[in-house]
TORLOZA-571527 format. One record per residue (C-alpha): x, y, z; residue in one letter. Coordinates in steps of 0.02 Angstrom, whole numbers, plus 32768, in hexadecimal, padded with zeros to 4 digits. Example, Ala and Ser with C-alpha at 12.3 -4.5 7.8 and 13.67 -1.06 7.14 Angstrom:
2
{x->8267 | y->7F1F | z->8186 | resn->A} $
{x->82AC | y->7FCB | z->8165 | resn->S} $
END
This chain:
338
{x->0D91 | y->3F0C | z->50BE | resn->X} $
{x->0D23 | y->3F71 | z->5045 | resn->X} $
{x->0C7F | y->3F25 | z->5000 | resn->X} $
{x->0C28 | y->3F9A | z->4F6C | resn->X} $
{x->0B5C | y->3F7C | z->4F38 | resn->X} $
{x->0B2D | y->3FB1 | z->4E98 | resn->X} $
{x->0A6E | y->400A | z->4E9D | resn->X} $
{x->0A51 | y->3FEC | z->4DEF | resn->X} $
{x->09C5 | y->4068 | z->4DA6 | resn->X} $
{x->09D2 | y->409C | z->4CF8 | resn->X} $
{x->0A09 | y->4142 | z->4CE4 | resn->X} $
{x->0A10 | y->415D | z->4DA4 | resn->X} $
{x->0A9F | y->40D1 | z->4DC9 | resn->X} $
{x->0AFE | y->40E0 | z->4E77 | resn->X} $
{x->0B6A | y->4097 | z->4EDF | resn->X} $
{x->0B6F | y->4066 | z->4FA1 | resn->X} $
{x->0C1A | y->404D | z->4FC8 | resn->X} $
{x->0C2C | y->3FE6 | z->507D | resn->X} $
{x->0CB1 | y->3FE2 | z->50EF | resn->X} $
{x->0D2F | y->403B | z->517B | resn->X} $
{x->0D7E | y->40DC | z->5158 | resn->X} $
{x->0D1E | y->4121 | z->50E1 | resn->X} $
{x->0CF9 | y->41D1 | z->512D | resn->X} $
{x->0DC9 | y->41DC | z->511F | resn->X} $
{x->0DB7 | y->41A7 | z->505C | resn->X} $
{x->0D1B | y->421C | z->5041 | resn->X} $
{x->0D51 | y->4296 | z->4FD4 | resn->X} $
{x->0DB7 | y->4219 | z->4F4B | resn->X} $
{x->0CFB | y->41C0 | z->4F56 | resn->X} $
{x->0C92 | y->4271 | z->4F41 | resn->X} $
{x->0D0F | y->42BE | z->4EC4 | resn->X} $
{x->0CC7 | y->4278 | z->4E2F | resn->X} $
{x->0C30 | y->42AD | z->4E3F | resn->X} $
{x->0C4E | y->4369 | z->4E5C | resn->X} $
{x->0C4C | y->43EF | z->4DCC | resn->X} $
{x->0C9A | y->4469 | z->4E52 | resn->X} $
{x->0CFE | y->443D | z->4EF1 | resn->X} $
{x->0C7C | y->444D | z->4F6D | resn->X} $
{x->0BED | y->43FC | z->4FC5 | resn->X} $
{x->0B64 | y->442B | z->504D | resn->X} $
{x->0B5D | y->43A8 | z->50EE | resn->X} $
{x->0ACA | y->43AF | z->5159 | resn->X} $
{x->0ADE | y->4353 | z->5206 | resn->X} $
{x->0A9C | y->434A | z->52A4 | resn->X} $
{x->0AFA | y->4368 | z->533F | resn->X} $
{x->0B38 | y->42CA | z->5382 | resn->X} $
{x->0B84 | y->4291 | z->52DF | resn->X} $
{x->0BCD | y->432F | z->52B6 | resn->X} $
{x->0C30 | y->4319 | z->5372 | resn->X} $
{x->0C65 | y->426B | z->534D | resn->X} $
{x->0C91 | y->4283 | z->5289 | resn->X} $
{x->0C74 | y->4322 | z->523A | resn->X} $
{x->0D2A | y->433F | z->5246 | resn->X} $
{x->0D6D | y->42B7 | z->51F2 | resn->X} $
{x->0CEC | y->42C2 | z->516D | resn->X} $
{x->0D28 | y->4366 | z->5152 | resn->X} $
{x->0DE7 | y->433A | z->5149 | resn->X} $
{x->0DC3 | y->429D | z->50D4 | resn->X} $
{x->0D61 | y->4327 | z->5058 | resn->X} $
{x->0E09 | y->4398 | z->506B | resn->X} $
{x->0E6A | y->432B | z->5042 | resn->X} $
{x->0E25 | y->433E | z->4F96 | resn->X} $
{x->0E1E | y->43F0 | z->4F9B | resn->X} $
{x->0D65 | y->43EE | z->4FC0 | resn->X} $
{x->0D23 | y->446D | z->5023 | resn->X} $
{x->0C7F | y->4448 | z->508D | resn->X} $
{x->0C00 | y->44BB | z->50EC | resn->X} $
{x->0B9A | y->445C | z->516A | resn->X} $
{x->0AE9 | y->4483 | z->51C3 | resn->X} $
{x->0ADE | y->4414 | z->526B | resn->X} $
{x->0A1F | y->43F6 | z->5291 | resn->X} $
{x->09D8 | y->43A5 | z->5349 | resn->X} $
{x->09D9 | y->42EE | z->5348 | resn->X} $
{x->0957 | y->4275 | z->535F | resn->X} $
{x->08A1 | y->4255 | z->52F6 | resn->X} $
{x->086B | y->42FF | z->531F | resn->X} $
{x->08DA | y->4347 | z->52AD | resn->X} $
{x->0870 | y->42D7 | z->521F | resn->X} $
{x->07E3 | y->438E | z->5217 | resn->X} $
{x->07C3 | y->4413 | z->519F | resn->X} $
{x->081E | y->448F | z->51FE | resn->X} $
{x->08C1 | y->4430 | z->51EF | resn->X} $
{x->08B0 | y->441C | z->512B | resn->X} $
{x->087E | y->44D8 | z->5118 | resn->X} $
{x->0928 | y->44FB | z->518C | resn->X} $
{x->099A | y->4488 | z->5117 | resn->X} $
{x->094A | y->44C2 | z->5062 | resn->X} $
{x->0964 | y->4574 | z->50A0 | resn->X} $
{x->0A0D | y->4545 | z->50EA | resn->X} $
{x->0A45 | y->44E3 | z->503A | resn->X} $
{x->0A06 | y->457F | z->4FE5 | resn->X} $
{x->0A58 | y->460A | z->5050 | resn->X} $
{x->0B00 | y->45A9 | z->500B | resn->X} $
{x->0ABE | y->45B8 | z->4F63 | resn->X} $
{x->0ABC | y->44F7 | z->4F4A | resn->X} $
{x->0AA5 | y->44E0 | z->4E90 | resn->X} $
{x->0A50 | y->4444 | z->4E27 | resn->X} $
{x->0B10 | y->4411 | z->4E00 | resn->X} $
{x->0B3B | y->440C | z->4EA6 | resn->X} $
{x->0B48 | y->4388 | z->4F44 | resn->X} $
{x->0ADC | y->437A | z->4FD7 | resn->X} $
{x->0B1B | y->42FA | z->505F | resn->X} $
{x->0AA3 | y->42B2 | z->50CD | resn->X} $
{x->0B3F | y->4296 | z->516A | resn->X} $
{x->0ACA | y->4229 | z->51E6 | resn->X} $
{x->0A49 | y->4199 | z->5230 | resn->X} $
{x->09B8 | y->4176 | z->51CA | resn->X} $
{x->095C | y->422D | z->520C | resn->X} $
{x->09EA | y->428C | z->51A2 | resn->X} $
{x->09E5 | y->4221 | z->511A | resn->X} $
{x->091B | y->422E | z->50EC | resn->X} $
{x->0925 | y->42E2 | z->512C | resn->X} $
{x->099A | y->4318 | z->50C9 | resn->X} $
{x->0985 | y->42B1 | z->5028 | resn->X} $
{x->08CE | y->4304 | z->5027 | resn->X} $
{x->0927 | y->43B3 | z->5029 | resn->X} $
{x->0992 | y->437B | z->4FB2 | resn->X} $
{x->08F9 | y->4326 | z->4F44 | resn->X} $
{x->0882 | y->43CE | z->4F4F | resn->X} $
{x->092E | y->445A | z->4F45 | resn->X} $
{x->0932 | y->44A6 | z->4E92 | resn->X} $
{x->08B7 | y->4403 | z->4E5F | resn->X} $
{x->093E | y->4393 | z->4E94 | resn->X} $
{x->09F8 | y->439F | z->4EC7 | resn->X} $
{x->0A6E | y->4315 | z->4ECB | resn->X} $
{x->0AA7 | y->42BB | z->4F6E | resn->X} $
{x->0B1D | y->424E | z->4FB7 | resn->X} $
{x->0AE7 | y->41E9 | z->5058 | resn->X} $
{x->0B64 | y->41C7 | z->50D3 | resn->X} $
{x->0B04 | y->4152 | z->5159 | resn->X} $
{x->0B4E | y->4157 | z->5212 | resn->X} $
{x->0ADE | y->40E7 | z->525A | resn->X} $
{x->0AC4 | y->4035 | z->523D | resn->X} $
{x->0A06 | y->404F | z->5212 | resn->X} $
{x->0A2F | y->40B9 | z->5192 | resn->X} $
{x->0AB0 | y->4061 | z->5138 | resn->X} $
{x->0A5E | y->3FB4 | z->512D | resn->X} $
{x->09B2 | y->4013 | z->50EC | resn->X} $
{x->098D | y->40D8 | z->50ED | resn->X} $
{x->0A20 | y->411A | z->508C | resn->X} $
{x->09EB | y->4095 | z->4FFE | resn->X} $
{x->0954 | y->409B | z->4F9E | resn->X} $
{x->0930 | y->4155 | z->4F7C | resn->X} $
{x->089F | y->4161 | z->5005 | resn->X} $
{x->089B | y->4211 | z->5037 | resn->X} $
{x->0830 | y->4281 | z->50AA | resn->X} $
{x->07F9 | y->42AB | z->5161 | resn->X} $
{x->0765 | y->427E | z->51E8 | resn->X} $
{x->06CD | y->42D7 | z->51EE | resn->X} $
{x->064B | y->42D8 | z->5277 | resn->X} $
{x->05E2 | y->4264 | z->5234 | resn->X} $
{x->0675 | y->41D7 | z->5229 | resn->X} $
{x->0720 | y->41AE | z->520C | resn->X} $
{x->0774 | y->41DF | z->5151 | resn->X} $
{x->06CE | y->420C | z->5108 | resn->X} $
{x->0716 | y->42AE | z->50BA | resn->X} $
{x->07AF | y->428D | z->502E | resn->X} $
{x->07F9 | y->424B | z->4F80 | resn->X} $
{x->0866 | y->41C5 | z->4F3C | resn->X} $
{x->091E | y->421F | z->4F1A | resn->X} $
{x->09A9 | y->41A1 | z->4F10 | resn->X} $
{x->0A46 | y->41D9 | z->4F4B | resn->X} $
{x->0AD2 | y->41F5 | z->4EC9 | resn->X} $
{x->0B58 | y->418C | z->4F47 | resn->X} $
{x->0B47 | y->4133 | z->4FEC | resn->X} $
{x->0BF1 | y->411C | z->5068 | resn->X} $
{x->0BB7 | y->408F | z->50EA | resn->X} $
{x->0C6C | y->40AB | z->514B | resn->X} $
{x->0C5F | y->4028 | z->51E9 | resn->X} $
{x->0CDD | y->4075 | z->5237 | resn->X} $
{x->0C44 | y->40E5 | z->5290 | resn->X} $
{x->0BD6 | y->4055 | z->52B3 | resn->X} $
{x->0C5B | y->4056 | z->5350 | resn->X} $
{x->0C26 | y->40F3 | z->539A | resn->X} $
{x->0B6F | y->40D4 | z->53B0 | resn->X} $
{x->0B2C | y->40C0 | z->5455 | resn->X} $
{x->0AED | y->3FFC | z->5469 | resn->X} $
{x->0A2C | y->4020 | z->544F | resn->X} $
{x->0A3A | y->4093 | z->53B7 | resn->X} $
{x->0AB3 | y->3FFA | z->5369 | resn->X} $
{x->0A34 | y->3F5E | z->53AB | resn->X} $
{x->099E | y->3FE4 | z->5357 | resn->X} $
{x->09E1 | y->3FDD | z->52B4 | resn->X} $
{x->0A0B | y->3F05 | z->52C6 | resn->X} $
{x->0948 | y->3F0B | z->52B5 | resn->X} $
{x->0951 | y->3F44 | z->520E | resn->X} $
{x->09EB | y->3EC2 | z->51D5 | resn->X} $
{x->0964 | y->3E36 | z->522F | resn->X} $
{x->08E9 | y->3E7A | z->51C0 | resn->X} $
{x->094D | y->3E34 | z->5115 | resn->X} $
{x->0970 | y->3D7E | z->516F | resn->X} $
{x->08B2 | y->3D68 | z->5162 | resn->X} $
{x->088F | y->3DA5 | z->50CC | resn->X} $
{x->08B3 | y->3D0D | z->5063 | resn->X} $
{x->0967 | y->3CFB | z->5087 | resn->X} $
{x->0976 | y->3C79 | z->5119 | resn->X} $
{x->0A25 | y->3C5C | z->5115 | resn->X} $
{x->0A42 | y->3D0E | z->512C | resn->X} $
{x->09D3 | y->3CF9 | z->51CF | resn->X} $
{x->0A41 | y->3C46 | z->51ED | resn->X} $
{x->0AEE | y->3CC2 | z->51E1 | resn->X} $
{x->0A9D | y->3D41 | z->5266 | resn->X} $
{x->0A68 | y->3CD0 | z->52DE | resn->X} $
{x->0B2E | y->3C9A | z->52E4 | resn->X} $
{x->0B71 | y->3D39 | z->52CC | resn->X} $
{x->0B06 | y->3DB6 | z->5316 | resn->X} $
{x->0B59 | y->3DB7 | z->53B4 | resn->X} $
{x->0C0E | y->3DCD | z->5370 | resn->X} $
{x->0BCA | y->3E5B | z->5300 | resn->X} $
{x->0B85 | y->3EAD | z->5385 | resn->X} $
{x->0C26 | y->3EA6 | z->53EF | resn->X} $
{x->0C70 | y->3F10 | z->5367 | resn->X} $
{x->0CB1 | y->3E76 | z->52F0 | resn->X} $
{x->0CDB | y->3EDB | z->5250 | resn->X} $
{x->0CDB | y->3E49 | z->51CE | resn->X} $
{x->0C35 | y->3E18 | z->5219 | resn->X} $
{x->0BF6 | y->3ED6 | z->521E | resn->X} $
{x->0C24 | y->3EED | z->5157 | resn->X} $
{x->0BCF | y->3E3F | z->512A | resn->X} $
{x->0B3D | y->3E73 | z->5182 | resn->X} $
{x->0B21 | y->3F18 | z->512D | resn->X} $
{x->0B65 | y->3ECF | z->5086 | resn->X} $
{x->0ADB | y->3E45 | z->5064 | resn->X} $
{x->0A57 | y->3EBC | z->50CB | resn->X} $
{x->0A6F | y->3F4C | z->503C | resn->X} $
{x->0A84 | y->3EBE | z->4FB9 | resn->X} $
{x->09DD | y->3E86 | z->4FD2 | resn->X} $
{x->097A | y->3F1C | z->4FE0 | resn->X} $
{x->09DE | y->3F50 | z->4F2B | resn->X} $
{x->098D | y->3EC4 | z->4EF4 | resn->X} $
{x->08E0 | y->3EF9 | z->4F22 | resn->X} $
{x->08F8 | y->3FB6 | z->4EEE | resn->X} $
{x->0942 | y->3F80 | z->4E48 | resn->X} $
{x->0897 | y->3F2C | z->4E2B | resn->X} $
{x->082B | y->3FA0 | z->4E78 | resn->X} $
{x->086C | y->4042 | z->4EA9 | resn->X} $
{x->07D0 | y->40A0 | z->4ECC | resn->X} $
{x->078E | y->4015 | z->4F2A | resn->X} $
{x->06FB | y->3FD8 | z->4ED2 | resn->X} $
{x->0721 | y->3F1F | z->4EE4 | resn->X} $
{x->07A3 | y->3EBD | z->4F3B | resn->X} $
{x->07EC | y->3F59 | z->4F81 | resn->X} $
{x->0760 | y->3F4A | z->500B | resn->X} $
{x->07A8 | y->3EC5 | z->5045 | resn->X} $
{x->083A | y->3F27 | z->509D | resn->X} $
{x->07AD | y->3F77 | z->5114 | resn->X} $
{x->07A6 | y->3EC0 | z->517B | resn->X} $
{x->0791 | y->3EFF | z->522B | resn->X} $
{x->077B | y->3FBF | z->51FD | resn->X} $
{x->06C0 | y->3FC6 | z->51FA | resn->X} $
{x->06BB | y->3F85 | z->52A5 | resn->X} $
{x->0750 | y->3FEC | z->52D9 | resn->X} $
{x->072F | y->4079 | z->529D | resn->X} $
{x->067F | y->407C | z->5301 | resn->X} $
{x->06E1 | y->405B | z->538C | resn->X} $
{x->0766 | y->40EA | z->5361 | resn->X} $
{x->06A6 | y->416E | z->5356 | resn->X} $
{x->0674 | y->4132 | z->53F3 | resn->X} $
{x->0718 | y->4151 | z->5451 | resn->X} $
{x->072B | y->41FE | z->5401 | resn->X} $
{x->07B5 | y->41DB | z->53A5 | resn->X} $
{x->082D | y->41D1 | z->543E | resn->X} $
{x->08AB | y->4183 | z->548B | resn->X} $
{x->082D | y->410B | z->54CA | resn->X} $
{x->083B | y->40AF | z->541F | resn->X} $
{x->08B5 | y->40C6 | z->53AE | resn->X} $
{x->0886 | y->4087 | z->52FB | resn->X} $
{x->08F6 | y->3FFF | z->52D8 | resn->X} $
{x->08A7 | y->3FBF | z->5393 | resn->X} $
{x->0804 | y->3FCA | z->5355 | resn->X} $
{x->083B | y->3F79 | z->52BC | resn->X} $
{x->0876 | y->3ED8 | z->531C | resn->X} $
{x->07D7 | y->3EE3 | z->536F | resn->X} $
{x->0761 | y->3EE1 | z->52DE | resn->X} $
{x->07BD | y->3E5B | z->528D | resn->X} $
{x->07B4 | y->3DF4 | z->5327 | resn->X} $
{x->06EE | y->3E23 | z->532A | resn->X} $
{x->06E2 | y->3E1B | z->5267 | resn->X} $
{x->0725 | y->3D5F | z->5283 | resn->X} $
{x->06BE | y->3D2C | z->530A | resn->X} $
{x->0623 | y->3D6C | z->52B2 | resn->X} $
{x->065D | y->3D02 | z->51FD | resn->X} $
{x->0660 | y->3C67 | z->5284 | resn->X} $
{x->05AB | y->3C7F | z->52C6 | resn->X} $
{x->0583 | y->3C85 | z->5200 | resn->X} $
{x->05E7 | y->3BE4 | z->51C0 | resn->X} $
{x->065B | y->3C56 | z->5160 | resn->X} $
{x->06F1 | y->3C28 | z->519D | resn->X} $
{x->0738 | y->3B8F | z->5203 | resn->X} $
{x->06FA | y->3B96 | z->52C5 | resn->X} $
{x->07AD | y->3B8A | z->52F9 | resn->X} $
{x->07E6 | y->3C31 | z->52AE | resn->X} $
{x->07A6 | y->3CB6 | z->5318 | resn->X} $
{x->0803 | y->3C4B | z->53B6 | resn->X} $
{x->08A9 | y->3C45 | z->5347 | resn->X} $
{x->0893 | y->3D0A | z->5309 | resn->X} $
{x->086F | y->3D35 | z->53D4 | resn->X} $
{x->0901 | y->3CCE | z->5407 | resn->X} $
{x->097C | y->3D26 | z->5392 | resn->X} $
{x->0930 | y->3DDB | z->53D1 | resn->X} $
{x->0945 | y->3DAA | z->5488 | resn->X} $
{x->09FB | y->3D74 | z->5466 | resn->X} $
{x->0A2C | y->3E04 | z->5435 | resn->X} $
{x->09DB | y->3E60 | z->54BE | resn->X} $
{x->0949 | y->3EB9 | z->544A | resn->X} $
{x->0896 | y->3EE0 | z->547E | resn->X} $
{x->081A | y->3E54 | z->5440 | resn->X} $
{x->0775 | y->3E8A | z->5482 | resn->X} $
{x->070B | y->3F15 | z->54AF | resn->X} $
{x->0714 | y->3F0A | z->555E | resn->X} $
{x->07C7 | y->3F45 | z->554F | resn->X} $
{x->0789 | y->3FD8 | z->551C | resn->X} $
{x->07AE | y->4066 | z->55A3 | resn->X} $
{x->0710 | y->40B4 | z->55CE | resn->X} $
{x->0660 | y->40A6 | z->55B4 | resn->X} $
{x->0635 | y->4086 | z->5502 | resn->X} $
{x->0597 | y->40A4 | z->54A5 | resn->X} $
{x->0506 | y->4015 | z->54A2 | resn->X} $
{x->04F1 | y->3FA2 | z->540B | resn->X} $
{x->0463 | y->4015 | z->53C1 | resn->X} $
{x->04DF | y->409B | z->53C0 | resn->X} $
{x->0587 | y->403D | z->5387 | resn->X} $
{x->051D | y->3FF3 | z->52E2 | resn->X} $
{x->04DC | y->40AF | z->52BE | resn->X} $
{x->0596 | y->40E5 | z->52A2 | resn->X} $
{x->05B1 | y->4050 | z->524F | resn->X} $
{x->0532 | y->4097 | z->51DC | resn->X} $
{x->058E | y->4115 | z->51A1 | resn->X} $
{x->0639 | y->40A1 | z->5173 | resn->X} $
{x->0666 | y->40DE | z->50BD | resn->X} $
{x->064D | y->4029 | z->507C | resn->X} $
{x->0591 | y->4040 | z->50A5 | resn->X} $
{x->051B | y->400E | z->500D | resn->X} $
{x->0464 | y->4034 | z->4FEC | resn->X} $
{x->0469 | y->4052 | z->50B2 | resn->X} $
{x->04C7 | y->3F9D | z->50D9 | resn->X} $
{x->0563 | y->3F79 | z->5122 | resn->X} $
{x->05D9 | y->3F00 | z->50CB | resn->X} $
END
């Protein structure tokens, strides 16, 4: 049960290989690609408890030797003094141009560590290796790289596209229930962006891929990836159509800067929410059909996602506030949001 996605950018082609027991197969994957039988893995704590060891034997088995820097998890890790800890890290090994850097982690590793990798030695190969569902239906594809500033959320990085990506489902298994629902925002996301029968298939099987159906979980990340291929393919620095996979983030990621980047929200969450809000608002404008923000809030609820602010925990900021860090969503133009 192995699904592969070709990223097809001349000169810069990769793979995303999709499927169970990949960590076990990673170093007949990685081998390849190495000029020397080694590779750097930056993690974060909780992943490196669950799978850092298995990683490490499927390398082995190869004969590949790793060294491994485990960083605090969560979106405060996403800061300038976490990149200037992994570039001097990935130096103190002596990491070379010719070399591997695996991003081993949720979407937080992966654009952390891809923007090391981008800015090391003006750019070092890497491999991502996605552990949460988030990150292998959209962060570990695409090349976006980089970290949160004050101001906003992934205002500060580059596009680097990874060199390999190993989706393994197996892991999907160990996530706790909200991280796994957070990251069903973003596989929402590609039903409504154009393909509806996509959206048709999750509203059936949602529920069985959230109870840990692996066929289902595979399909899901398979056409997910597939389509946002498609849109990198044609625009991979995201001057066009590429924009289009941001549905939901300029809303959520206001609401992500207004809860501090905690646990209140976590991004896929705010994702559901601002597509929810993104559809309810293309309603009030005779953009789309009247019935589809009910259908969209239907699906959320059945799966037992946040639709709406008030679900929130906490006092959030008023509207004056929540449109000023809208204002500074990367998509901005001539001071609009689109």
């Amino acid at each position: 049960m192995r699904e592969t996605v070709s990223v097809a950018l001349p000169g810069r082609e990769y793979d995303v290989v999709i499927g169970p027991g990949l960590l076990a197969e990673a170093g007949a994957l990685i081998s390849p690609l190495l000029r020397r039988k080694r590779v750097a893995v930056i993690t974060e704590s909780r992943v490196a408890a669950l799978h850092l060891q298995t990683l490490r034997e499927g390398l082995a088995a190869e004969g590949i030797t790793m060294s491994a820097l485990e960083l605090a998890p969560g979106e405060g890790t996403k800061d300038w003094a976490n990149l200037q800890r992994c570039v001097d890290w990935l130096l103190d090994e002596q990491v070379e141009r010719g070399d591997i850097v695996v991003a081993f982690g949720g979407g937080v590793i992966g654009d952390l560590v891809g923007f090391a990798a981008a800015v090391l030695r003006r750019g070092v190969r890497f491999v991502q290796i996605p552990t949460s569902l988030l990150a292998q239906v959209d962060s570990s594809v695409g090349g976006k790289t980089g970290i949160n500033a004050s101001q906003g959320k992934n205002l500060i990085g580059a596009f680097h596209q990874p060199c390999l990506v190993l989706a393994d489902t197996d892991v999907l298994g160990t996530m706790p229930p909200r991280d796994f629902l957070a990251g069903y925002g973003e596989v929402v996301k590609y039903g409504l962006l154009g393909d509806a029968g996509f959206f048709d298939w999750l509203e059936v099987q949602g529920p069985a891929m959230a109870a840990g159906d692996m066929a289902a979980r595979v399909e899901a990340v398979r056409r997910s990836v597939q389509m946002k291929a498609d849109f990198v393919q044609r625009d991979e620095t995201e001057q066009g159509d590429r924009a289009l996979l941001n549905l939901g983030h300029t809303f959520g990621h206001a609401l992500e800067a207004a809860t501090g980047y905690s646990d209140r929200l976590l991004h896929g969450e705010g994702v559901a929410i601002g597509c929810a809000l993104a559809f309810e608002l293309s309603a009030r404008l005779g953009l789309c059909p009247q019935e589809d923000p009910s259908r969209l809030r239907a699906h959320l609820v059945q799966m037992g996602m946040k639709t709406d602010l008030r679900e929130i925990p906490g006092v959030l900021p008023d509207a004056d506030e929540l449109l000023r860090l809208m204002g500074q969503d990367k998509k901005v133009v001539d001071g609009r949001l689109r």
